[in-house]
C-alpha positions as a Markdown table, in Angstrom:
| # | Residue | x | y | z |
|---|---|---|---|---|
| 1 | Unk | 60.3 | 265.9 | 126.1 |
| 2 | Unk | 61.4 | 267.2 | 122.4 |
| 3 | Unk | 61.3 | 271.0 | 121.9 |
| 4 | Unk | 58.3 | 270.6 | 119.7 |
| 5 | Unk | 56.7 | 268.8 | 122.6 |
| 6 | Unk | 57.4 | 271.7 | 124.7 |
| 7 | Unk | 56.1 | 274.5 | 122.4 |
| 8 | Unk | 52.9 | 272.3 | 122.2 |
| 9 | Unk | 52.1 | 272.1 | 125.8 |
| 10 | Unk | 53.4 | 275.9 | 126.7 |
| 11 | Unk | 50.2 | 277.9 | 126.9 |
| 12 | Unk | 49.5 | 280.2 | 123.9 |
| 13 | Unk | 50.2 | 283.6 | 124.0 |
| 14 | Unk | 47.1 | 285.8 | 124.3 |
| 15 | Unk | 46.6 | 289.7 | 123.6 |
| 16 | Unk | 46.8 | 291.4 | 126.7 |
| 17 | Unk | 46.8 | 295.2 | 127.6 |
| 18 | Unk | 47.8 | 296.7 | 131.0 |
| 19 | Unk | 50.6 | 298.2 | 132.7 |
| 20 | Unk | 52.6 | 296.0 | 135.7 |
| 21 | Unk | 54.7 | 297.8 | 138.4 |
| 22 | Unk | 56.9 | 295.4 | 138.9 |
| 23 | Unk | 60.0 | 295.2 | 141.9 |
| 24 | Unk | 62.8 | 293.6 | 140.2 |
| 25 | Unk | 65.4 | 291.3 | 141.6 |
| 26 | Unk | 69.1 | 291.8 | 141.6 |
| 27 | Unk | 71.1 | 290.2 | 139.0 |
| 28 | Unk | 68.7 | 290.1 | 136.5 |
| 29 | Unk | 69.1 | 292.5 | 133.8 |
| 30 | Unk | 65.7 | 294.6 | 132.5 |
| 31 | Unk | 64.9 | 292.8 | 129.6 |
| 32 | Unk | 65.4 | 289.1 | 132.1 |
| 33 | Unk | 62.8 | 290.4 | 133.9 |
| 34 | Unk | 60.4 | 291.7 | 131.2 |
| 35 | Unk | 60.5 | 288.2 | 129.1 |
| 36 | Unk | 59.6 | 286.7 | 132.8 |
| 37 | Unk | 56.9 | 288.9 | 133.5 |
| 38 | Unk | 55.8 | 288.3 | 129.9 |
| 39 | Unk | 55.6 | 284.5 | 129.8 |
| 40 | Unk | 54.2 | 284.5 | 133.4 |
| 41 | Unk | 51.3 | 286.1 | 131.9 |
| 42 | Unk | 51.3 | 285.0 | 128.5 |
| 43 | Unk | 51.5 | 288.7 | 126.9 |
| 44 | Unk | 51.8 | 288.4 | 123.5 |
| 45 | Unk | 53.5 | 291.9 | 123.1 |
| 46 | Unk | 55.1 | 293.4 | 126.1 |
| 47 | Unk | 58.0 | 296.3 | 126.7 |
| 48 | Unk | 59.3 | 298.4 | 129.5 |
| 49 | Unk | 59.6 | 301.8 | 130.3 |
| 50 | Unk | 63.6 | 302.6 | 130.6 |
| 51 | Unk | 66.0 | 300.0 | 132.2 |
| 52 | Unk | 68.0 | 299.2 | 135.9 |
| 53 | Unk | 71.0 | 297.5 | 135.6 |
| 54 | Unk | 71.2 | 293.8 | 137.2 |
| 55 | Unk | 72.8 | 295.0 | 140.3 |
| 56 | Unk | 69.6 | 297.6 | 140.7 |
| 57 | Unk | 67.0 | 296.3 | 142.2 |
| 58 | Unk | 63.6 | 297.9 | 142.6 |
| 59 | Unk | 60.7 | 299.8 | 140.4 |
| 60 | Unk | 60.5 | 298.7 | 137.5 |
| 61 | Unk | 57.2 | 299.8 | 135.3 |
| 62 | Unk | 56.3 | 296.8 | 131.9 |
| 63 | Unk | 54.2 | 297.9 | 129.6 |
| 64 | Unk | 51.8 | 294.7 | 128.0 |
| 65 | Unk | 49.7 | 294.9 | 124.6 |
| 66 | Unk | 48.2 | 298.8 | 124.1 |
| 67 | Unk | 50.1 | 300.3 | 126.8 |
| 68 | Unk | 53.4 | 299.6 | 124.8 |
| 69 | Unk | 52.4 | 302.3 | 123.0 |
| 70 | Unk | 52.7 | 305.0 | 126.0 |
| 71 | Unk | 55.9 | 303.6 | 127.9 |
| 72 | Unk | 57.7 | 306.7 | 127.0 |
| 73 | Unk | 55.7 | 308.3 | 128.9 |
| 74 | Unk | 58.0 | 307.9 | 132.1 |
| 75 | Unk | 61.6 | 308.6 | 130.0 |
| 76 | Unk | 61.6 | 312.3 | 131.3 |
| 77 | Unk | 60.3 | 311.9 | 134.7 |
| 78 | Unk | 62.0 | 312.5 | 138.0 |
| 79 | Unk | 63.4 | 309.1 | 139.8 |
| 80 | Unk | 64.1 | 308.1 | 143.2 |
| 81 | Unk | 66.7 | 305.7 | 144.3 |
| 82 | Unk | 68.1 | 304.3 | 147.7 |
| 83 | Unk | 71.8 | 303.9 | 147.1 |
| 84 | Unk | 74.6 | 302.3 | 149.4 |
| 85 | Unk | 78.2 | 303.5 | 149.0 |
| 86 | Unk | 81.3 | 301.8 | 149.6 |
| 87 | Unk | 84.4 | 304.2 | 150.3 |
| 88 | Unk | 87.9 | 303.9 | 149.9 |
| 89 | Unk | 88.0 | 301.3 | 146.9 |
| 90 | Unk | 87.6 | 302.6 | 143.1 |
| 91 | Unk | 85.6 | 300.4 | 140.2 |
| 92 | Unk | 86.3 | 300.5 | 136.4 |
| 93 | Unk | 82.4 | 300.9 | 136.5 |
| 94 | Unk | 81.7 | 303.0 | 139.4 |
| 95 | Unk | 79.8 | 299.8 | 141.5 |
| 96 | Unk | 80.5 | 296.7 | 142.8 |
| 97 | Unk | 80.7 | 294.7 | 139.7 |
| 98 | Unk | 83.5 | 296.5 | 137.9 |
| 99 | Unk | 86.8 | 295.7 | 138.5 |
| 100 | Unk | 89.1 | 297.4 | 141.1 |
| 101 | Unk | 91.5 | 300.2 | 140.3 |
| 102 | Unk | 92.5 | 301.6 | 143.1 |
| 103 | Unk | 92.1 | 301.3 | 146.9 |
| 104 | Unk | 92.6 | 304.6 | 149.4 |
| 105 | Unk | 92.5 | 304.9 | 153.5 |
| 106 | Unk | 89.4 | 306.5 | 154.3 |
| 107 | Unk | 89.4 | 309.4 | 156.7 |
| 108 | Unk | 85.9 | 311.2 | 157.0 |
| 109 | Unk | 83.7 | 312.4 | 159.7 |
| 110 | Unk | 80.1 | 312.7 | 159.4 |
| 111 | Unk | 80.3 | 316.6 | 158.8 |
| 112 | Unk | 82.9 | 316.0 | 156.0 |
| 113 | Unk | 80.1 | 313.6 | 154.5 |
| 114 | Unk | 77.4 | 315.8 | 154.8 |
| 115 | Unk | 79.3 | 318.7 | 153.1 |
| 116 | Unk | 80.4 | 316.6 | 150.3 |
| 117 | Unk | 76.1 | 315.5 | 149.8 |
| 118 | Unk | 75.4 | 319.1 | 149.8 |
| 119 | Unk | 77.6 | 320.1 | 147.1 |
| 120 | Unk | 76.2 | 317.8 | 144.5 |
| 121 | Unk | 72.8 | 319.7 | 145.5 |
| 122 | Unk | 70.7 | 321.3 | 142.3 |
| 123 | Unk | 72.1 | 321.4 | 138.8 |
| 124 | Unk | 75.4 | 320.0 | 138.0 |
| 125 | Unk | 77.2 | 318.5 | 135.0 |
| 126 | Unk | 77.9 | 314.9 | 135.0 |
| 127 | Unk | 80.0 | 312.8 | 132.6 |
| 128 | Unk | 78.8 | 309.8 | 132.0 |
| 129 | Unk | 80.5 | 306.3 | 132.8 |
| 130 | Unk | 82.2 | 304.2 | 129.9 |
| 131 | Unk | 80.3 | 301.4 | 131.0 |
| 132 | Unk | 76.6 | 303.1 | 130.0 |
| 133 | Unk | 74.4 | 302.2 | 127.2 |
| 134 | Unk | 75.2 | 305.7 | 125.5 |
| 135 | Unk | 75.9 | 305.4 | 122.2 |
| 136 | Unk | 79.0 | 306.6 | 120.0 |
| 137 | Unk | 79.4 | 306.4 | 116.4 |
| 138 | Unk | 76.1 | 303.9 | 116.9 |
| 139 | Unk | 77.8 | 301.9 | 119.2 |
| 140 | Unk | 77.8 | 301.5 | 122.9 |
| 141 | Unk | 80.1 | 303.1 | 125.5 |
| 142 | Unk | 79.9 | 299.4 | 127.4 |
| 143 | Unk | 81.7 | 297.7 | 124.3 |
| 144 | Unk | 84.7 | 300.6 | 123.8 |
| 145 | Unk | 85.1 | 300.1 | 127.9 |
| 146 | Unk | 85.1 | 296.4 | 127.4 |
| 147 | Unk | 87.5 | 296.4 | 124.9 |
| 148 | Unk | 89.9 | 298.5 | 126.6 |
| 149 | Unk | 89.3 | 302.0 | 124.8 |
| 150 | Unk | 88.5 | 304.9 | 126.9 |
| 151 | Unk | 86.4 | 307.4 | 124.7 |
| 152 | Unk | 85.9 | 311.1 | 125.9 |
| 153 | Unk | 82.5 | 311.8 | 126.9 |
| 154 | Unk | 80.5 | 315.4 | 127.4 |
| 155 | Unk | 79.5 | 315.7 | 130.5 |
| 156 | Unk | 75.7 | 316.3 | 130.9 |
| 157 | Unk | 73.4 | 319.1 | 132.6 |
| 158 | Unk | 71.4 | 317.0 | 135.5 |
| 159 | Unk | 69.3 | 317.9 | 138.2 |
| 160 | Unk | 69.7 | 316.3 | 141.8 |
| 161 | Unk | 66.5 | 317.5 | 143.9 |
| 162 | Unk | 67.3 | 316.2 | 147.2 |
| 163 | Unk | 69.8 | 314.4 | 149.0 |
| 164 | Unk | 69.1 | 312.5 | 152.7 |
| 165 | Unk | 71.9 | 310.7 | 153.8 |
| 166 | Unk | 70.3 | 307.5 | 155.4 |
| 167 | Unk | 70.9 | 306.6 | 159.4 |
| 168 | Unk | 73.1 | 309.1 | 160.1 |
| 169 | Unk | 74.1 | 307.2 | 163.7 |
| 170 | Unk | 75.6 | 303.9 | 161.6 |
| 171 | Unk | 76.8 | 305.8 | 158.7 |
| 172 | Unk | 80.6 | 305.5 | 157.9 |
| 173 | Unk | 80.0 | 301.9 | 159.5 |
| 174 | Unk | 82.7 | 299.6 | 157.8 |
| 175 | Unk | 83.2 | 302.9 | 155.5 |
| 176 | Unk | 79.8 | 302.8 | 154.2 |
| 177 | Unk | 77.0 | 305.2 | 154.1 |
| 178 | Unk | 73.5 | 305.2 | 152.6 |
| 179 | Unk | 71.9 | 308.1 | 150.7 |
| 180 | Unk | 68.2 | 308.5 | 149.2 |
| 181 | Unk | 68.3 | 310.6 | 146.0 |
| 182 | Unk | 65.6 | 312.2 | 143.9 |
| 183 | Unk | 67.2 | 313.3 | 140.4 |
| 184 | Unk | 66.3 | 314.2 | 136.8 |
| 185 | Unk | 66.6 | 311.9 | 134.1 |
| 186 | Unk | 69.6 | 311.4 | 132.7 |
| 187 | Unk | 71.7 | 311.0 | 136.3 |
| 188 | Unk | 74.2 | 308.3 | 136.9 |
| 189 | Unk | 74.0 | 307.4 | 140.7 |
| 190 | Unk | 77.2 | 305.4 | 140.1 |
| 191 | Unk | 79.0 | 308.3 | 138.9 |
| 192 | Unk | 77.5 | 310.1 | 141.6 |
| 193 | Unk | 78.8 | 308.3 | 143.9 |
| 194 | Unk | 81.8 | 308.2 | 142.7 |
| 195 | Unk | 82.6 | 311.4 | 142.4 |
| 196 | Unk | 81.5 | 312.0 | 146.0 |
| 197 | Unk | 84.0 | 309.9 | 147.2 |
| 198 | Unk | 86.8 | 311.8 | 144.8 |
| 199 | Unk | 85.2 | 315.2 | 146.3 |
| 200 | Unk | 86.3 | 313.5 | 150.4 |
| 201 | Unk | 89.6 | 311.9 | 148.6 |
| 202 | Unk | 89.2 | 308.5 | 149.3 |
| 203 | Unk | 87.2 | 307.5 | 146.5 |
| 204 | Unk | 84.3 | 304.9 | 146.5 |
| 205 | Unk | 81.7 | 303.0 | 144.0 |
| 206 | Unk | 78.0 | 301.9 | 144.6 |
| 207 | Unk | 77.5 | 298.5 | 146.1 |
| 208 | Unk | 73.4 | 298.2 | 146.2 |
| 209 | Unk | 70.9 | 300.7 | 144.3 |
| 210 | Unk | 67.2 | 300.3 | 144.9 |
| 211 | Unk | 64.8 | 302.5 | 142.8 |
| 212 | Unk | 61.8 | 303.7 | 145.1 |
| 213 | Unk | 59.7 | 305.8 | 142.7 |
| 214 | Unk | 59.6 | 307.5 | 139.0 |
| 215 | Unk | 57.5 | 310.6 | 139.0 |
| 216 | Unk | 54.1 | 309.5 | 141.0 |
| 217 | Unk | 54.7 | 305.5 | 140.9 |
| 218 | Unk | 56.3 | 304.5 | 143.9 |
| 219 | Unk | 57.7 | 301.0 | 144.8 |
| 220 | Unk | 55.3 | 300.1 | 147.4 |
| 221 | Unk | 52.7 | 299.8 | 144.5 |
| 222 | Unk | 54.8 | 296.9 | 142.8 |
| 223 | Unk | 55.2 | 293.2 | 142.7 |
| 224 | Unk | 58.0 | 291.0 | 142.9 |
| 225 | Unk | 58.0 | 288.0 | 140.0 |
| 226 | Unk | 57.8 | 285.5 | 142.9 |
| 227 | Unk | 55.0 | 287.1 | 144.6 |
| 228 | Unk | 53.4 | 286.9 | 140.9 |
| 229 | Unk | 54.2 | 283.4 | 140.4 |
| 230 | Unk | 52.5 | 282.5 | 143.6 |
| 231 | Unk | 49.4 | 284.3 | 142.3 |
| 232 | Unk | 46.7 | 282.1 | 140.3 |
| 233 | Unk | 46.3 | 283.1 | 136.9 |
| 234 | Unk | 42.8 | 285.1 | 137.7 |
| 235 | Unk | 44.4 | 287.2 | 141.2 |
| 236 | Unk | 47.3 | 287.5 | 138.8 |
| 237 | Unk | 45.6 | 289.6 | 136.0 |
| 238 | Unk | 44.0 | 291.5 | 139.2 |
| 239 | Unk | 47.2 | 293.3 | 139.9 |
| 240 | Unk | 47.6 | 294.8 | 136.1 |
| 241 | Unk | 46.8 | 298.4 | 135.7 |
| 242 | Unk | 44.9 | 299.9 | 133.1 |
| 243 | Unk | 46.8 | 301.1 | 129.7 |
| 244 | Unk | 46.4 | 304.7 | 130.5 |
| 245 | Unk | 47.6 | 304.5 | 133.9 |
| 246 | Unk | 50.5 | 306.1 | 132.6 |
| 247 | Unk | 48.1 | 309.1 | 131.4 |
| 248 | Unk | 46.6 | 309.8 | 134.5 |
| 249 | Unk | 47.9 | 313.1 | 135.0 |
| 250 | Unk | 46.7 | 314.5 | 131.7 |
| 251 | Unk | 43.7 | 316.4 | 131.4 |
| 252 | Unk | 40.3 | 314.0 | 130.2 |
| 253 | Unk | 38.3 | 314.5 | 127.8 |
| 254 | Unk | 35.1 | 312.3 | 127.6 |
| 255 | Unk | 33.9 | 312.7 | 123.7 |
| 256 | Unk | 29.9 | 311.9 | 122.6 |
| 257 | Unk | 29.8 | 308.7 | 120.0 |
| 258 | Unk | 30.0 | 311.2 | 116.9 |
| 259 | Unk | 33.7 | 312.5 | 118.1 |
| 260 | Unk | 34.4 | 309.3 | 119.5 |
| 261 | Unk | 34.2 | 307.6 | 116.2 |
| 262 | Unk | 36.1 | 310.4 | 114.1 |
| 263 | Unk | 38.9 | 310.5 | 116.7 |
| 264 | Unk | 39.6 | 306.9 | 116.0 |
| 265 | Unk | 39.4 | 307.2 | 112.7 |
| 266 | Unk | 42.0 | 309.7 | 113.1 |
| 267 | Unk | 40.3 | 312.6 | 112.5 |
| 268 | Unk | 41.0 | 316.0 | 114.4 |
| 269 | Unk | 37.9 | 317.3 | 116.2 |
| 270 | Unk | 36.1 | 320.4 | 117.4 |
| 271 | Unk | 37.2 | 320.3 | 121.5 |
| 272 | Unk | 37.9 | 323.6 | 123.8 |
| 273 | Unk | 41.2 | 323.2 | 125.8 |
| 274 | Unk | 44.4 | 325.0 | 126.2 |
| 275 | Unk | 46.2 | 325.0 | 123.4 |
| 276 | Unk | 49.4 | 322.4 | 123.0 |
| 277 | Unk | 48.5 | 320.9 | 126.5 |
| 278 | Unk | 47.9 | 316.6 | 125.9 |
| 279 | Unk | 44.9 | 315.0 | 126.5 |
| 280 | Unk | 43.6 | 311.6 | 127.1 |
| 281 | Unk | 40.2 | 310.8 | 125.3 |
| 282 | Unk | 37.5 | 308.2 | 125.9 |
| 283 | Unk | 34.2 | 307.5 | 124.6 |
| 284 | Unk | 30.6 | 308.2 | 126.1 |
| 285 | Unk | 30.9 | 304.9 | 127.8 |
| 286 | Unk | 34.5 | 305.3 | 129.4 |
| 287 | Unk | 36.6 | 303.4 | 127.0 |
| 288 | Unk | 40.3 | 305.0 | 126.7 |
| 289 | Unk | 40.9 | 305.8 | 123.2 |
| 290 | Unk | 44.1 | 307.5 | 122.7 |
| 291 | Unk | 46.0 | 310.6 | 123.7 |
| 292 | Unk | 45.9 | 313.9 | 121.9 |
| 293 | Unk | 47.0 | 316.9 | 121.9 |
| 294 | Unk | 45.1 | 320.4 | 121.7 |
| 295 | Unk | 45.5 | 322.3 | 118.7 |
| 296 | Unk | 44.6 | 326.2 | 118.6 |
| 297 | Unk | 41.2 | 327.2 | 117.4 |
| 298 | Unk | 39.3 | 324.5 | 119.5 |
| 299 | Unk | 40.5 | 321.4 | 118.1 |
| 300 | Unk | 41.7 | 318.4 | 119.0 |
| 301 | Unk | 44.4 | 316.2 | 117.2 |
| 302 | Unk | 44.9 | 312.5 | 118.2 |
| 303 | Unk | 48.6 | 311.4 | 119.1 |
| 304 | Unk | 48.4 | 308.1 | 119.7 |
| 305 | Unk | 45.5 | 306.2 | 119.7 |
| 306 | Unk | 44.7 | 302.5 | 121.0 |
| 307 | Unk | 42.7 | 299.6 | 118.8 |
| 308 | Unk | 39.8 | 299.3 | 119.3 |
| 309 | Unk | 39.5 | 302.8 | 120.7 |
């Protein structure tokens, strides 16, 4: 079959608005598994909300149609990850596909490894990893790393909420442990695992990172792409949320047809609220229409509104 053939019987793309918690695979990059997702359902527009890298596995939020427009809604939220630790072998990228620089005899006990979680408790400055998608002089840290330049990096103010080492009977097995981590935006668990093993003196990278929830969404609430494809296309759409799913802890406001109509014309209208706090408004009838934000003096100012709305 030519290519033309094959655009021809590839089903159209259709407008299609919703928000998919989806469990991605390992070795897939992000934007793999978004284009997947997105022909699987025939999306015509479709984005995620912030990136895993291919080893990650795990959460993994896409945004289809409308709900594009609110993916940045999860950038500054709190994330969870599951993270296994290999110690006593160094990466050039802090995990296990980087390549090896340096391999130490591990001696730790259990107490040493607990101590060593501990201290990385609460707010502490990070630098981040040459191989990151931060940018320098508009380019990526990955491409200076790849081409051999090491460029000095400010380390960064992050957050690390809590700490559980994992099984604590079968940690240290084959001089591996297991930690779950809640952390601010921003935090490398690579380089956080790295720099625990430095802190014991053995060194270590990640070998396996699984992301379990960002803010409220937890993993159990998402699908893998092979459960997906094994849906029909009708049980399929079932499992999409709706666009302001990622809204749903914002104050409501539910507007008459008259303010309805002006919101989504973009005007500002008369609403009592606390002042600078976001909103998400629908119509008499339930319909999302947009968030907004509450302006002093009893009025309310739309943000970012949804067509249609």
């Amino acid at each position: 079959m030519s290519r033309n053939q094959q655009a021809v019987a590839r089903p159209p793309r259709r407008r299609l608005d919703g928000v998919l918690l989806l469990d991605k695979a390992i070795g897939i990059s992000s934007n793999h598994a978004l284009q997947a997702a997105r022909r699987l359902f025939r999306a015509e527009k479709a984005g995620h909300t912030g990136t895993l890298d291919p080893l990650a596995t795990g959460l993994l939020p896409l945004c289809f149609g409308e709900a594009t427009k609110f993916a940045g809604e999860l950038l500054d939220a709190d994330k969870a990850y599951l993270a296994t630790v290999q110690l006593g072998i160094t990466t050039d990228t802090a995990d296990a596909e980087g390549r090896v620089l340096e391999t130490r005899p591990v001696a730790v006990s259990l107490e040493q490894l607990r101590s060593a979680l501990n201290a990385f408790l609460g707010e502490i400055d990070q630098v981040p990893p040459m191989y990151s998608a931060l940018k320098r002089d508009g380019k990526p840290l990955y491409e200076y790393a790849r081409a051999g330049i090491d460029v000095e990096r400010k380390a960064r103010r992050v957050a690390i909420h809590s700490l559980e080492l994992m099984d604590p009977g079968h940690a240290l097995a084959n001089d591996q442990f297991s930690f779950l981590v809640r952390c601010s935006k921003g935090t490398y668990v690579r380089t956080l695992a790295a720099d625990v093993g430095e802190r014991l003196g053995c060194g270590a990278h990640l070998v396996a990172l699984r992301r379990t929830a960002i803010g409220p969404l937890a993993l159990h609430q998402a699908h893998t792409l092979a459960a997906l494809e094994a849906l029909d296309a009708e049980a399929r759409d079932q499992v999409l949320l709706p666009v302001d799913f990622l809204l749903a802890d914002l104050v409501a406001a539910k507007l008459d047809a008259r303010a309805a109509a002006r919101l989504s014309n973009g005007q500002t209208i008369e609403w009592s609220g606390v002042a600078e706090q976001r909103v998400r408004a629908y119509d008499d009838e339930g319909r999302f229409l947009g968030l907004c934000r509450q302006l002093e003096g009893d009025r309310l100012k739309p943000v970012r509104l949804v067509a249609g709305g």
